[in-house]
N, C-alpha and C positions, 0 to 999 in steps of 0.2 A: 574274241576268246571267252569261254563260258568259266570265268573267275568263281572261285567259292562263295565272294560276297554276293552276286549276280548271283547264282547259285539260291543261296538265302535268303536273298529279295522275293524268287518267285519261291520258297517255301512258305514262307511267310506269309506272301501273296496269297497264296491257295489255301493257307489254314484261315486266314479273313472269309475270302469268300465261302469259306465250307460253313463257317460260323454265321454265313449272312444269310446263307441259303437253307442253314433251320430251322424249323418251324418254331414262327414265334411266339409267344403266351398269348398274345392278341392278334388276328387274323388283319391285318391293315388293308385284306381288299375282301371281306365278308361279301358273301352272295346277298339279296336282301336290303343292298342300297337303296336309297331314294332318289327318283328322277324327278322329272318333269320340269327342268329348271328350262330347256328348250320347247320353246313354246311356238312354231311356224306360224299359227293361225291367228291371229288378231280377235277379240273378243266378237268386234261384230260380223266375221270369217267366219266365226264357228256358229253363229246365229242365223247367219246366211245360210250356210251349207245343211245347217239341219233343218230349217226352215223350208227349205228345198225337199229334203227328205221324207218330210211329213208331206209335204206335196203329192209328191211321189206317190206314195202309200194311200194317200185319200183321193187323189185323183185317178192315178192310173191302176193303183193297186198290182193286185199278183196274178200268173197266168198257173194254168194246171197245177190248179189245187186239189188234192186226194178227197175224195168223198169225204171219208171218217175228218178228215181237219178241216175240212169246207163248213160241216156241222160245229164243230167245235169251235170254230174263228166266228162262225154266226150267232153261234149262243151267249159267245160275251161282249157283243154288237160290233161287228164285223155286216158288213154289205155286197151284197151279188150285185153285178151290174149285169145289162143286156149282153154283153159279150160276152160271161163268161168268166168273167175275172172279178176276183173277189180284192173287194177298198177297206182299208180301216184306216178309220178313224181318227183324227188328229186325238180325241180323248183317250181311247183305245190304245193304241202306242203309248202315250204318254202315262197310262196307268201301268203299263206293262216294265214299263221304266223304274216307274215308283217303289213296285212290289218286286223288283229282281233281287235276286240275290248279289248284297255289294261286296261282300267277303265273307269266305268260306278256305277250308281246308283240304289242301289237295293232299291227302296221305298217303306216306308210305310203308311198307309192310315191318321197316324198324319208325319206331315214332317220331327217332330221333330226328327223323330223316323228312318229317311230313315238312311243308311251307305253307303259308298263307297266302291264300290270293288276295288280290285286291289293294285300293288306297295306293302309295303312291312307292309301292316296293317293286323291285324289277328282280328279276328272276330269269337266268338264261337255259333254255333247254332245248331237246330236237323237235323235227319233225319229218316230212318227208317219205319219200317210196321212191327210193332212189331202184333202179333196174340195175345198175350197175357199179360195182364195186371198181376201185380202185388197187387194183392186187399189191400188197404190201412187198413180193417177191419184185413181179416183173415189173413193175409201175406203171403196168397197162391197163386199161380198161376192160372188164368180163363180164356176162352175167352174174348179177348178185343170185347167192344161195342159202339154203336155211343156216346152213354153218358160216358163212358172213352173219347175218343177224347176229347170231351166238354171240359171237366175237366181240360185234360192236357192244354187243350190252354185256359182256363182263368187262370190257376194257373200260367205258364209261361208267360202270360200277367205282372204280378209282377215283375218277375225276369231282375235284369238290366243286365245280362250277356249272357244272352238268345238273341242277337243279330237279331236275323228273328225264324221264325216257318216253322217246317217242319210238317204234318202231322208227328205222329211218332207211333201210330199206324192204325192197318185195323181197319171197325167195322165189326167185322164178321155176325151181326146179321143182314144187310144189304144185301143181296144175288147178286140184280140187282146190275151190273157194274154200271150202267148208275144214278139209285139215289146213289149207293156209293159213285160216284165222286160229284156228286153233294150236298149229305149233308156231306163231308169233305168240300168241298170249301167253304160251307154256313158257319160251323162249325168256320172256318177261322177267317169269314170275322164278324162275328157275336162277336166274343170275343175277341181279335186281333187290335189292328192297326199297329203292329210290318210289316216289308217285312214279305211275307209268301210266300210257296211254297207246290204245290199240284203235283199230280200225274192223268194225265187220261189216262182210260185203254184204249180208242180205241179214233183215230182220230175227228171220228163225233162229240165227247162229245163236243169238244174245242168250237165251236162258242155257242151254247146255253150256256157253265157256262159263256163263256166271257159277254154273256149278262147280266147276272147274275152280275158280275164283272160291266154292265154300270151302273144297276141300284146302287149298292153302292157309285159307282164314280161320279155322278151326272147327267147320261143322258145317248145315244148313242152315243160311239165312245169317251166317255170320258174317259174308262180305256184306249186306246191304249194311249194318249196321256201320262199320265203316270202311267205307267203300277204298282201295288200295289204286283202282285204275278209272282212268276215265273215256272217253269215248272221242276220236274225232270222225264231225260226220258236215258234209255238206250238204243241209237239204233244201238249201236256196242252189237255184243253177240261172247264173244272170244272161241274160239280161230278167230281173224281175217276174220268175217265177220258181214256182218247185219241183225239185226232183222227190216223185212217189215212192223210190224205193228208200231215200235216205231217208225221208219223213217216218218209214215205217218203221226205221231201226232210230230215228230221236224215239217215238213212242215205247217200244221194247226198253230202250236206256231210262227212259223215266219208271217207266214199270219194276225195274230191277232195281233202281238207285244207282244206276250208273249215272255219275257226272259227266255233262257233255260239253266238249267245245265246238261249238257251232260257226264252221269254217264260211267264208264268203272270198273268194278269190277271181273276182274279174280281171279283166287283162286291158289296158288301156286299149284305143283304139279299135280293139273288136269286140267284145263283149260289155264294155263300159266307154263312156266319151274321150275322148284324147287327150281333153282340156283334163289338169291337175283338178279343178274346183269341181268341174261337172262330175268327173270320176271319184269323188270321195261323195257327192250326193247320192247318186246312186247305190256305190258301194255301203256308204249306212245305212239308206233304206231299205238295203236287202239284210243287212245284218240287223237290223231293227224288227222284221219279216219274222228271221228266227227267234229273236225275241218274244212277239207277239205268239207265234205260233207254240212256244215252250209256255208262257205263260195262259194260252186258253186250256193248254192240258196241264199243267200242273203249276201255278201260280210262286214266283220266288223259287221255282226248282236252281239246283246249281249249275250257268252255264256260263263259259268262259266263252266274251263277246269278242268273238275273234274273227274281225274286221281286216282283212290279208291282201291290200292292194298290191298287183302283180303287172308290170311291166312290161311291152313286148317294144324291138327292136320294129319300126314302124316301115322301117325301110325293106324289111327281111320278113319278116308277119316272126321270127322265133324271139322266143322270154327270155327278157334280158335280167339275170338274180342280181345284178350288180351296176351300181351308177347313180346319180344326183340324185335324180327322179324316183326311184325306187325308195332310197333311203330318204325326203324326203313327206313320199307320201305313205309309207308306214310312220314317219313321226308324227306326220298330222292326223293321220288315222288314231296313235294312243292319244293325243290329247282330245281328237273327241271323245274318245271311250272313258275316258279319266274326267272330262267335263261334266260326263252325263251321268258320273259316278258307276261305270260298268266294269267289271272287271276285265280289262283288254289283252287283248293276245294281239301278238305283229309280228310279221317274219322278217329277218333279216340274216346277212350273210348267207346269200344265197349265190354266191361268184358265179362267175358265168366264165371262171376260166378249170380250166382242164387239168393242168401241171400245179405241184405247190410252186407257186412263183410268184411276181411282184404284183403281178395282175390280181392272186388271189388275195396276197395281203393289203392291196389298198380297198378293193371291192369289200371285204368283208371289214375292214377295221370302218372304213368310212359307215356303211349301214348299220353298223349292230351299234356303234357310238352312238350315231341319230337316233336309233328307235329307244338305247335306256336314255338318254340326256331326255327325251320326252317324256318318260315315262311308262313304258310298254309295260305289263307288271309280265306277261310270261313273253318272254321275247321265242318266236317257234325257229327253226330251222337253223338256227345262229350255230350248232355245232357238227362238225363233220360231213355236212354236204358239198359236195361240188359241181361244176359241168351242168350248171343251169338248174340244179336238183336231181339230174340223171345221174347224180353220181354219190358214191359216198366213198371217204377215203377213211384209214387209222390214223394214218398222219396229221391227217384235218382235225381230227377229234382231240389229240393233245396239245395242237399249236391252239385250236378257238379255246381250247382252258385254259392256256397261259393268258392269249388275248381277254379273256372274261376276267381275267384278275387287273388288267391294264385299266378296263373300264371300269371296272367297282371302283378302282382308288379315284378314276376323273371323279365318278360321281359321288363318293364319299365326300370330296371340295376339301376345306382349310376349316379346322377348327381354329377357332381365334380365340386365347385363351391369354389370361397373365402367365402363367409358367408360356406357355408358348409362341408368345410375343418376344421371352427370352431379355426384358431390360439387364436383370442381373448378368445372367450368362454373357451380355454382348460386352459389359464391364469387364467384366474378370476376363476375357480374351482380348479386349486391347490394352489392357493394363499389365496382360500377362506376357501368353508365349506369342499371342500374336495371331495365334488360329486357333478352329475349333475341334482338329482333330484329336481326337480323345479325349475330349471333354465329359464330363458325365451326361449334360443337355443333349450333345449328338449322339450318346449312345442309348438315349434315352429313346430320342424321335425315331434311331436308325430299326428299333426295333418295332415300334408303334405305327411309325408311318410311311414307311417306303414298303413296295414290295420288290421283290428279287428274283427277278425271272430265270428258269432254268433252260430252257433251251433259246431263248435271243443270247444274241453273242454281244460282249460292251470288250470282248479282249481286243487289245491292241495290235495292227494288225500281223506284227512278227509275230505274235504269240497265235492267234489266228491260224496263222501258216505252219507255226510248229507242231500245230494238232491237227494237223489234215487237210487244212484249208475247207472244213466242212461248211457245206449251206443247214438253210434250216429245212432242208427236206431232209436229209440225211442224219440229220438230229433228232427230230420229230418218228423218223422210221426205227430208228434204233430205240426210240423211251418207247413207242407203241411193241414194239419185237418184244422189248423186257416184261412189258406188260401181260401182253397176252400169253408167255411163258410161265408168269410165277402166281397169275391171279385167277385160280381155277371155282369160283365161287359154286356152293349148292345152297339155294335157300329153304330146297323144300328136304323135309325128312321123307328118309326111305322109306316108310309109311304111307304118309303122303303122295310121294313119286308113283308108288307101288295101284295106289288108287285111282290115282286119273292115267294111267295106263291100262286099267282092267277099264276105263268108261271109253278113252279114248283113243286114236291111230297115232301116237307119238312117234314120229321119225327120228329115232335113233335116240 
């Protein structure tokens, strides 16, 4: 029988939790933690494996190298061999090391909003081309569209864990290269003042979006000054050489001041060794490659060393985004990056399941944990991908920012303080009522240092049942519905809009 005091108990109940679930004066799981406290690699591991690397590089060196970099890698002593393939230098590398950029600012278009790369802060954000959405209606699988994009980046405009924006998916509906990259970066810039980060397919694109980019920034030549987005490009293609067309568009990004993250993504077993140690040598010397190659064109330019070991099911040849292995050798990949003082990028939560279900949440809670406990400073794809990276969902995108608050508080740890050690406070409750509920100490900590998640469920489970008996898909679907509903952002003025629609093909 539902009694009045029963009754009361859960009003009661519910005005605590409302009070626990507002935003506290101090953020107890802030973006911007410190990792690195997971360490895979053994000091003389990481001496091995880069040891090996530089090997690599001076032995076997790089295959199709572009003319224009061919010169440029030889004029700051770099070597051709008879085959063709161009070696550098154990000194060479390691100068390129010295003069890199170790921390720099990835800005965004509110200030407030820019981050620091580098040193031992983690920062979780997207990445990704996903093909296909996750439709929020049917919970089926579609072609992603320029109006998904949309979506995804004003919903993640919300999210405080979402650090910067990656496109994260294609629009497939969009055929031209040339408006695709264009109405992503509009896409961007339109819903966004977070850092962001795009992709262009071919060289030429770079100066017309950079224009694009002035008119938002407030004129000509005002995004170089500071730059709002940055570039992902891989112009290593492994096994250990380059791709000519990505090379063309690093050069174009240095030329504009676009910041670049210089992707390396091999895949164990077929484009890199099997073995976990072989595969992280290779993997650094090809992202060492990009290094080299950004420092003989422009020396200390800003490039985020983004070192992407990728996984395939060995049995099946398909990429497996989730598992030991994975999360694993993305953590060992940050702490080489972070050894070598580079500023690292690693992907993680990358599920390789389909449905929001238990497969997604251990695949994704187990990797994106490993990559900040090591240290990753931009952890890539950690939000809203699913289906191996084929996929992206909304649902995903407000459950990985709950998750993203779970991990700031691991790696936050135990401040160990006198007030916080509590000798008084444990006095006066055994002397007292006996507990510490309502104590001032616990309502001290309750606010400072727990956080309170809004869609994982702690109710018990008749209360559970009294609300629907919902899962966390149906949880996650209904905060992402509200979202995309009430959060209609415009960053650019009518002016503005007005401008790069008289330069440019803006779809709708």
């Amino acid at each position: 029988m539902d009694t009045q005091s029963s009754r009361l108990r859960r009003s009661g109940r519910k005005h605590r939790i409302a009070k626990r679930a507002a935003k506290p004066a101090v953020n107890p799981a802030a973006p911007g933690q410190s990792g690195g406290r997971y360490a895979p690699l053994t000091s003389a591991e990481l001496t091995a494996i880069y040891d090996t690397s530089l090997r690599l590089l001076a032995e076997l060196g790089m295959g199709d190298v572009p003319k224009r970099l061919q010169e440029d890698l030889l004029a700051v002593g770099a070597e051709m061999t008879g085959n063709g393939r161009i070696t550098l230098p154990h000194s060479l590398t390691e100068e390129a090391i010295a003069q890199a950029a170790r921390r720099f600012t990835l800005h965004g278009r509110d200030p407030d909003r820019s981050i620091e790369v580098g040193g031992d802060r983690v920062y979780f954000g997207t990445g990704g081309a996903a093909v296909q959405t996750l439709d929020i209606e049917t919970r089926l699988y579609r072609p992603s569209t320029l109006q998904d994009l949309r979506d995804f980046t004003r919903l993640q405009d919300t999210l405080a864990n979402v650090s910067w924006f990656t496109r994260c998916c294609i629009a497939t509906d969009v055929p031209d290269t040339f408006d695709l990259d264009v109405n992503t970066a509009y896409a961007l810039m339109r819903h966004t003042t977070k850092p962001v980060a795009t992709a262009f397919t071919l060289a030429e694109h770079v100066a017309p979006i950079v224009q694009m980019f002035d008119i938002a920034a407030g004129g000509e030549g005002a995004f170089a000054k500071r730059p709002f987005v940055k570039a992902h490009i891989s112009p290593v293609i492994s096994p250990m050489r380059f791709g000519a067309d990505a090379v063309d568009v690093v050069y174009e990004c240095i030329r504009h001041n676009v910041p670049v993250s210089c992707i390396t993504a091999a895949q164990s077993g077929a484009t890199a060794p099997a073995t976990l140690a072989g595969f992280l040598a290779q993997s650094l010397a090809e992202t060492l490659a990009s290094l080299v190659m950004v420092h003989a064109i422009q020396p200390g330019f800003p490039m985020i060393f983004s070192n992407w070991p990728l996984v395939i099911d060995l049995r099946t040849g398909a990429f497996a985004g989730g598992g030991g292995e994975i999360a694993v050798l993305n953590a060992a990949s940050a702490q080489l990056s972070n050894w070598l003082g580079l500023p690292s990028g690693v992907a993680a939560s990358m599920t390789d399941a389909k449905a929001i279900d238990a497969q997604y949440g251990a695949e994704k809670g187990m990797t994106s944990l490993a990559a900040a406990l090591a240290g990753g400073n931009l952890i890539y794809e950690s939000s809203g991908m699913t289906a191996s990276l084929l996929g992206a969902s909304f649902e995903a995108f407000v459950l990985d920012d709950e998750m993203h608050s779970a991990t700031y508080r691991a790696l936050r740890g135990i401040e160990v303080t006198e007030e916080n050690l509590g000798f008084e406070a444990i006095c006066d409750v055994v002397l007292g009522d006996g507990h510490f509920l309502g104590a001032q100490h616990t309502y001290a900590a309750m606010e400072r240092d727990y956080f309170y998640p809004q869609l994982a469920d702690r109710d018990q489970p008749v209360t559970w049942l009294e609300n629907g008996a919902q899962d966390a898909w149906y949880r996650a679907n209904a905060r992402a519905r509200t979202i995309l509903q009430d959060h209609h952002p415009d960053y650019l003025t009518p002016n503005q809009d007005a401008d790069i629609r008289r330069i440019f093909k803006i779809l709708a």
